[in-house]
N, C-alpha and C positions, 0 to 999 in steps of 0.2 A: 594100488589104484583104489579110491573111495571110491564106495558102491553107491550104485544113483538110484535110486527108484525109478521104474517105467513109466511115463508119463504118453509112453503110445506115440510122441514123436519125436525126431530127428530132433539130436543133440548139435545147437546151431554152435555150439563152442566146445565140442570136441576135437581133441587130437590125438596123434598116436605118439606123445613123447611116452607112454607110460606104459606101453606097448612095444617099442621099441629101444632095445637097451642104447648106450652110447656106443658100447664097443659090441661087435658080434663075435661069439667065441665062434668056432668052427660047428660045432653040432649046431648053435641056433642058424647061422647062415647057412648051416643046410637044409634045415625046418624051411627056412624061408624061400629057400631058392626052390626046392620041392613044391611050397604051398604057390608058386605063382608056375612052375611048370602044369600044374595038376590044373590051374586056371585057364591056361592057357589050353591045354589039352581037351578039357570040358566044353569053353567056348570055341573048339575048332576055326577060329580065325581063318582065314583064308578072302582069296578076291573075290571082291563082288558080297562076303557077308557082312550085315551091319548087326553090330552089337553096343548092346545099352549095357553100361557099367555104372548102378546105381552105387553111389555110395564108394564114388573112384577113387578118392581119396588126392595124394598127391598125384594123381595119373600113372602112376610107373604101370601097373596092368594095362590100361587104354594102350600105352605107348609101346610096350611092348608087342601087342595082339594087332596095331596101327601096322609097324613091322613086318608083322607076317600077310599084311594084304586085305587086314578087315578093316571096314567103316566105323569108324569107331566115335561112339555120342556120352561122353559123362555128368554123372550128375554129384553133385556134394553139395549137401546144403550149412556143413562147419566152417565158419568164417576161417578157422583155423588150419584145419587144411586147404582151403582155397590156397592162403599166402602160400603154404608150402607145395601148391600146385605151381601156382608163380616161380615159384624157388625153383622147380621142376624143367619146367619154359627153359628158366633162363638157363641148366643144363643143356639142354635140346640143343639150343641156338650156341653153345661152347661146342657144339660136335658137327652142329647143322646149321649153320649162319642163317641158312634159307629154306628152313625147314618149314611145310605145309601148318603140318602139324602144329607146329610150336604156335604160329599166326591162329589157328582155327582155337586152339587150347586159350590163347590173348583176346580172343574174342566172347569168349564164355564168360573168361573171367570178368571182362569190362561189363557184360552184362548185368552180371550181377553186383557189382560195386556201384551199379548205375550210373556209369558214363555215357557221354553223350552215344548216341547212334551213330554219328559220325566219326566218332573214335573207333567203334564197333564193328562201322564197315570197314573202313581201312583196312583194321586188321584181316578180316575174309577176303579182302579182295587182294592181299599178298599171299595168301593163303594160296590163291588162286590165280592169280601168275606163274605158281609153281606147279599146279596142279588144276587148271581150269575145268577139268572133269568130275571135281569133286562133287559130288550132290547135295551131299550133307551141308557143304559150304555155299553152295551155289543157292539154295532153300534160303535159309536165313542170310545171306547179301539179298536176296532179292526183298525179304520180310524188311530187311533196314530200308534199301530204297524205297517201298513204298508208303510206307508210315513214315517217311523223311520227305512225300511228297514229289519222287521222283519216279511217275506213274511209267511213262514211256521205257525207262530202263530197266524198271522192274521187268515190265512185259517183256523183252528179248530175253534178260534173264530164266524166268518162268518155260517161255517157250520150247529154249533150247534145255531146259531143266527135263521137261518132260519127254522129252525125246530122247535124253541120257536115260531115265529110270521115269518109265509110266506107271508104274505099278505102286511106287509107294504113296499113299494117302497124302502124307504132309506139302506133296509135291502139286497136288491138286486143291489142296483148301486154298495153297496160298494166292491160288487166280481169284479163285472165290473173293477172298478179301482186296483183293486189289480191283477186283468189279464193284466193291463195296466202296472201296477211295474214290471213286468216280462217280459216286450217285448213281449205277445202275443194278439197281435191285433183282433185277427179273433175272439178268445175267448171272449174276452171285447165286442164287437159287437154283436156276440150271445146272453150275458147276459144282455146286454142293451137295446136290443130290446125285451126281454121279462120285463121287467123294462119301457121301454115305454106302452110296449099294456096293463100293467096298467096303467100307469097315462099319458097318451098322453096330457093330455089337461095340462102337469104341464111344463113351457116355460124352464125352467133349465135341466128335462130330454129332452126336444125335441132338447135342443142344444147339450148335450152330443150324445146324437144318430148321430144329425150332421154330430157333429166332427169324431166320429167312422167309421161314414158313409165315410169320406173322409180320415182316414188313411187306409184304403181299398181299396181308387180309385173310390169306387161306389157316383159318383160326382153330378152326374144327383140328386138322389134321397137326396143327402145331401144339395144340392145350394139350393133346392126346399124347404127344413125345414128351412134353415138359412133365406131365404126370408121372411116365412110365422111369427120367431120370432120379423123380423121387422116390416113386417106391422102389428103385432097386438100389438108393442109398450109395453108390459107386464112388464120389467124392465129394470130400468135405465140405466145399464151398459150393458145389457145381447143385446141388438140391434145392439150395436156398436163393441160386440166380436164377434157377427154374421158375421157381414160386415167385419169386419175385417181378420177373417180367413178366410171366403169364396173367398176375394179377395186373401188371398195370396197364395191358393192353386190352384185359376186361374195363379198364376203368373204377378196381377195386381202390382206392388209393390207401385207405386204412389195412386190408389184410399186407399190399404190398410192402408197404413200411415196417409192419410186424414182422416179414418173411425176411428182412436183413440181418442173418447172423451173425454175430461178434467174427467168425472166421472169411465172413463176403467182405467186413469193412475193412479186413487187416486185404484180404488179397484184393482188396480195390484200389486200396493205398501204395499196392507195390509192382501190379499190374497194369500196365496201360491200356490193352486191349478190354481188359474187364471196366476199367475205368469209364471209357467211353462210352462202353455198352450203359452202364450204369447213369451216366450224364444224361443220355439219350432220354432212357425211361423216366426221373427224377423232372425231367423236363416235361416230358407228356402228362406227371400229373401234378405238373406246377409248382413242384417243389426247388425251385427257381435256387437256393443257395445251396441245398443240397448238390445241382446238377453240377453248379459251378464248383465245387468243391473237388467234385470227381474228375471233372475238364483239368481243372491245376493238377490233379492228382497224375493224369494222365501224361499232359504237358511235360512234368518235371520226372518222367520215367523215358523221355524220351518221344513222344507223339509229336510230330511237327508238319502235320500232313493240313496246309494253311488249305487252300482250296478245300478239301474235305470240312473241316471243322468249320468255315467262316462262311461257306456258300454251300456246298455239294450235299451235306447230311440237312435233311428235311426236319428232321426230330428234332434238332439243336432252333430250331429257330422261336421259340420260345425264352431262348433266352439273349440271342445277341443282340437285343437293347439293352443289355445293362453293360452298365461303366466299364464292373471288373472284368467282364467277357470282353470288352474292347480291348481293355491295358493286354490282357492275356493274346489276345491275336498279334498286337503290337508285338509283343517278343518271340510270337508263334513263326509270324511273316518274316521276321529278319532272320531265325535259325532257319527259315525255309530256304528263303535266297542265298543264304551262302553257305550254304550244305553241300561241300565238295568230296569225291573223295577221288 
């Protein structure tokens, strides 16, 4: 295998052909079947635990530790191994027609290929025909319904979501933003700070809190979180939306423009929720072609939450007198309305 230099991140086109011989002799298949017992053993799977498999690879770990009764959430950012996660699935469903798993594993994937939301949900919500207790699945169906604009279903969703597992964070932000798809501010803020005073030390809620904190006007106490996510440098992009919004809701508009990183504008472009957040600000300080840029950005990652973007967010109206913001609701309003799943 050529040796790669470390470049400090994820190799988006790695895989393990070169890692993996064709044929297993008997010693290496027991190297291997050793190194995922000893994984297995390590991450104690069991019901009721959730475990993050960064760097899952084909899932065969996920899937196996899925098995034993854990929650199980992967991450792989090699284009390469994804397919051969797919390749995996389609395993799954040769053993398990109707397997949870296999539906929730088809939805990660869609995700990141960037297919529609509504392809996205489907797949959780077969997921969850099978298994309607799942949280992990129940979480993100409810995050597609309400970025899909289907505020009401989200909310039953959510509801019954918290009453399976009250305890874990992701389960509580996602009201937070779905009080955000409605235009009510104050509410979002409410639910977000009880979402912080559990996980304060996690740098993603402390900058939602933030920003809540500043469509509020409560500025003082929001500058003070946004500072504390830059000095403590925690992630790569996450510094520089700090500084970014902070400045534009000072009305800085030159530091704010300075303060967008080469890595804010890649995760702008591939992020919809960063997007919008971005649109939002680039709006307030009139930076009119920039906002829309981020809207499309947004849009074309999946955002179709028409009432929000076309009436409900305050911040956007700055720009829906222009043309291209009209053409864009035009195709916003029609994925809205026929957004089945």
């Amino acid at each position: 295998m050529a040796e790669k230099k470390d470049s400090g991140k994820g190799d988006r086109n790695w895989n393990d052909d070169d890692v993996l011989p064709a044929v297993l002799s008997r010693d290496t298949e027991f190297v291997f079947r050793r190194m995922t017992e000893e994984t297995l053993q390590a991450a104690q799977s069991e019901n009721g635990h959730r475990i993050l498999d960064v760097g899952c690879g084909r899932g065969i770990d996920a899937a196996s530790m899925a098995k034993k009764g854990g929650e199980l959430f992967g991450c792989e950012p090699s284009k390469g191994m994804l397919r051969k996660a797919k390749e995996y699935v389609n395993k799954i469903f040769k053993i398990d027609s109707n397997s949870p798993l296999g539906f929730r594993l088809l939805g990660f994937v869609a995700i990141y290929y960037k297919e529609s939301l509504q392809k996205v949900a489907i797949y959780f919500k077969k997921a969850l025909d099978v298994n309607p207790n799942d949280s992990e699945t129940l979480v993100f169906y409810a995050m597609c319904l309400f970025y899909s604009g289907k505020n009401e279903e989200a909310r039953v969703i959510i509801k019954r979501l918290q009453k399976i597992d009250p305890l874990t964070w992701l389960n509580h932000i996602a009201l937070s933003f779905l009080f955000v798809m409605e235009g009510n501010y104050c509410r979002a803020l409410k639910q977000t700070e009880k979402t912080y005073s559990m996980e304060s030390g996690n740098p993603y809620i402390k900058f939602i809190y933030a920003y809540h904190l500043a469509y509020i006007k409560s500025y003082k106490k929001s500058y003070k979180l946004f500072d504390e996510i830059v000095n403590e440098g925690n992630a790569f992009y996450l510094g520089s939306l700090s500084n970014f919004v902070k400045y534009v809701f000072q009305n800085e508009k030159e530091k704010a423009l300075k303060a967008v990183s080469p890595e804010l504008r890649k995760k702008c472009e591939n992020d919809f929720e960063i997007a919008w957040q971005m649109a939002e600000c680039y709006a307030m300080i009139n930076e009119k072609q920039l906002a829309l840029d981020c809207i499309e950005y947004s849009i074309k990652r999946g955002m179709i939450n028409y009432p929000f973007l076309a009436e409900k967010n305050p911040y956007l109206n700055n720009i829906r007198g222009e043309e291209r913001f009209k053409k864009l609701m035009e195709r916003v309003k029609y994925e809205w309305e026929n957004f089945e799943v």
